[in-house]
N, C-alpha and C positions, 0 to 999 in steps of 0.2 A: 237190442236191434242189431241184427248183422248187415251191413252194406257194403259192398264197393265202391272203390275211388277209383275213379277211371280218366284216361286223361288221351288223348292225340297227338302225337309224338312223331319223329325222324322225315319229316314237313321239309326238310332243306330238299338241296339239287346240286349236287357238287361242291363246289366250295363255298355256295350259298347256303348259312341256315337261320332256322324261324325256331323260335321257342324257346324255353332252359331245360332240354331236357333232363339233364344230368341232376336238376336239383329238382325236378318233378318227380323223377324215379326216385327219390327220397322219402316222400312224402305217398304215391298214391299205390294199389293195388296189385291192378292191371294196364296194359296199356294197349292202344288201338295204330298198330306202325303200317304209317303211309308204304304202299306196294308199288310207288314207279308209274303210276299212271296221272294221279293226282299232284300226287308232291313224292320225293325220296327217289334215291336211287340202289342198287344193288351194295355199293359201301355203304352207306349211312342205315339201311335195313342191318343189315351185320354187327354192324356198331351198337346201333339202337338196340338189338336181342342180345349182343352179348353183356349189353349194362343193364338191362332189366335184368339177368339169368345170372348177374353177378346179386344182384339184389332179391331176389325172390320173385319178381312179379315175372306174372301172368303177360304174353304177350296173344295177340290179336291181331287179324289182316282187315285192312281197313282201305276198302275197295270204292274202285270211282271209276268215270270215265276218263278217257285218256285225254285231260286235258291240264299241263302244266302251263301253258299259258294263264289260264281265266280258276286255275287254285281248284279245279273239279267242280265249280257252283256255277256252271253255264249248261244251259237244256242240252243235250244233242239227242235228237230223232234218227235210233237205230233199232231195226230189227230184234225184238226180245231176245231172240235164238242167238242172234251176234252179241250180244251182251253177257249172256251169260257165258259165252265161252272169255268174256273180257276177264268174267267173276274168277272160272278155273284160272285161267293166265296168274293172276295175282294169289291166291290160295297158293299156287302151287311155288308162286316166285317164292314168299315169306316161308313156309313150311320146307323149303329145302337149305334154304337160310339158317333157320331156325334148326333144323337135325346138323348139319354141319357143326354146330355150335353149340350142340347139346342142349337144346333145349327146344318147346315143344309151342305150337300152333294150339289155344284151348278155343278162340271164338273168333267172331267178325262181325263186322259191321258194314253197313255202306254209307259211302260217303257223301257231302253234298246234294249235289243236284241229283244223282243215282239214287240217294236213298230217297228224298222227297216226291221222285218220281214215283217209285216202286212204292210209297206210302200211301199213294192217294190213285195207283192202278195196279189190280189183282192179276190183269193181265200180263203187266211185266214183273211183277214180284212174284209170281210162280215159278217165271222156269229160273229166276235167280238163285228163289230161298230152293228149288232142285238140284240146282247144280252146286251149291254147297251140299248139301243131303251126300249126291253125289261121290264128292270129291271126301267127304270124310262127315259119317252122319251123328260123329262123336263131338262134333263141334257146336256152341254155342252163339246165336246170332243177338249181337245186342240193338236193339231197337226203340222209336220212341212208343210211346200208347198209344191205341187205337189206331194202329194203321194196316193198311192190307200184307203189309210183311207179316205181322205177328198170324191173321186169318191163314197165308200160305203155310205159316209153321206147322200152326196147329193140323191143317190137314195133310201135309207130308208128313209130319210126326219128326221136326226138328225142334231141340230147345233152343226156347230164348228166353232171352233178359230183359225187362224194361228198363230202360234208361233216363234219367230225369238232365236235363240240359238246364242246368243253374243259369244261364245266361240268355237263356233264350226264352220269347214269350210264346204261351200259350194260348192255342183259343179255345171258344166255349166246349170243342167238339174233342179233344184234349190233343192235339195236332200243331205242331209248331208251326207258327207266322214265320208266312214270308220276310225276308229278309228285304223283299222290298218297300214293304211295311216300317213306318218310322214307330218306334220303341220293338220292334222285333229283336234286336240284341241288346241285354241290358247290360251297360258296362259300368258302370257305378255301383263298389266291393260293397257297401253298404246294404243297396240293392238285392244283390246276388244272395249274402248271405243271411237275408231275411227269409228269401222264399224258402233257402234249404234248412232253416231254423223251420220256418213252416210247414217244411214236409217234414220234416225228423218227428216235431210233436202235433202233429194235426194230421197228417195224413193226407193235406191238402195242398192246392196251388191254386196262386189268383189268376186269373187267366188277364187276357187284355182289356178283357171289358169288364173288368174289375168281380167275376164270379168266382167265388170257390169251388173246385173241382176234387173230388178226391181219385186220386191215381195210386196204383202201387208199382213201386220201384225196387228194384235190387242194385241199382246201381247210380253215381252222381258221377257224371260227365263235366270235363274243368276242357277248357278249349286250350290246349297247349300253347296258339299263337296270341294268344288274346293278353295286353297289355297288363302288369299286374298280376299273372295266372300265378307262379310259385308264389308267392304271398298269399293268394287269395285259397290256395288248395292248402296250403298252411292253418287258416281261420276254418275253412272247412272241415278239416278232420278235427280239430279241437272241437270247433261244433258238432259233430258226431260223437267226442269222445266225453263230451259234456252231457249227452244224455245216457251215456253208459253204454253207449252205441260201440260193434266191431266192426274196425274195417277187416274185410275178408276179401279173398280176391272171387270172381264169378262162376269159377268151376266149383265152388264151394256152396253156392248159393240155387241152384238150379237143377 
């Protein structure tokens, strides 16, 4: 089984930072580097692609609303059309970052509350997953299952990735719970690394209401800021590499 290890990375704000990056980029694929809207600034993008690109991984733009206040996980009700020129903003931030430094933009993602939106409305996830199309249709968008991102993919005829969020719960419909939802994040390592034991040799996930779902993934999501992460993305790839599983990065897989 080939898989990605994927992780949320360059989350600071100047002299503020969140995460280990340095000893994630040890351990996982690809990475998904905050673009300045959510978390990250123009140094810490730089920084963060030149340590991936020193290491082999894959780097990714990883796009939100412009809210470093509330960490990108707050609604904002804005004009789709004005969104997606948010989406180009930030594409084009990391991608000039990333040529600078030789080394290259392979996918993206959305972030928080942008991507949860655009997951569960076709309306605003079309002219998004467009205006990456757009800006470069050589890129790969990673996303959860069943959501109307993957539906806009498919008919603009962009790739993507499924992505399996080890910490986070599922429901019956295979769509991530609300965070407002209590067991919505599962932070207990034991936890986490049961379900991704579960989906390596079952092909499945138990959702919250205790059903087995079968999904298919090309990639395992580690939340960079989340307590634990480098240890926990450590058990993880062992856990991959215990069923004879490769970690590969996403442009390899799609």
């Amino acid at each position: 089984m080939d898989i990605d290890l994927n992780a949320d990375l360059g989350e600071g704000f100047g002299p503020y930072r969140m995460g280990e990056d340095e000893a994630l980029l040890e351990i996982i694929s690809s990475a998904n580097v905050a673009c300045g809207y959510h978390a990250g600034d123009p140094v810490i993008m730089d920084r963060t692609v030149r340590l991936a690109l020193a290491r082999g991984i894959e780097v990714g733009a990883h796009v939100g609303f412009p809210d470093l206040m509330g960490f990108g996980r707050r609604q904002m009700q804005i004009d789709p059309s004005e969104v997606s020129k948010y989406v180009l903003y930030q594409l084009g931030a990391l991608a000039g970052i990333a040529k600078a430094a030789g080394h290259r933009v392979t996918h993206m993602s959305f972030h928080g509350a942008l991507g949860n939106m655009a997951a569960a409305d076709y309306q605003l996830a079309e002219p998004l997953v467009r205006a990456v199309a757009e800006f470069d249709p050589t890129l790969i968008i990673g996303v959860s299952t069943n959501t109307q991102i993957e539906r806009a993919a498919e008919k603009i005829g962009v790739r993507f990735a499924n992505t399996f969020l080890a910490d986070r719960a599922y429901d019956d419909e295979g769509a991530l719970v609300s965070r407002k939802i209590a067991g919505s994040v599962i932070k207990d390592r034991d936890a986490v690394l049961q379900r991704v034991k579960q989906l390596l040799e079952d092909g499945n996930v138990t959702t919250i209401t205790g059903k087995k779902l079968n999904i298919k993934v090309h990639s395992i999501l580690l939340h960079g800021d989340t307590p634990g992460a480098v240890e926990l993305a450590r058990t993880i790839r062992g856990a991959i590499q215990a069923v004879n599983g490769r970690i590969v990065p996403l442009s390899r897989l799609v």
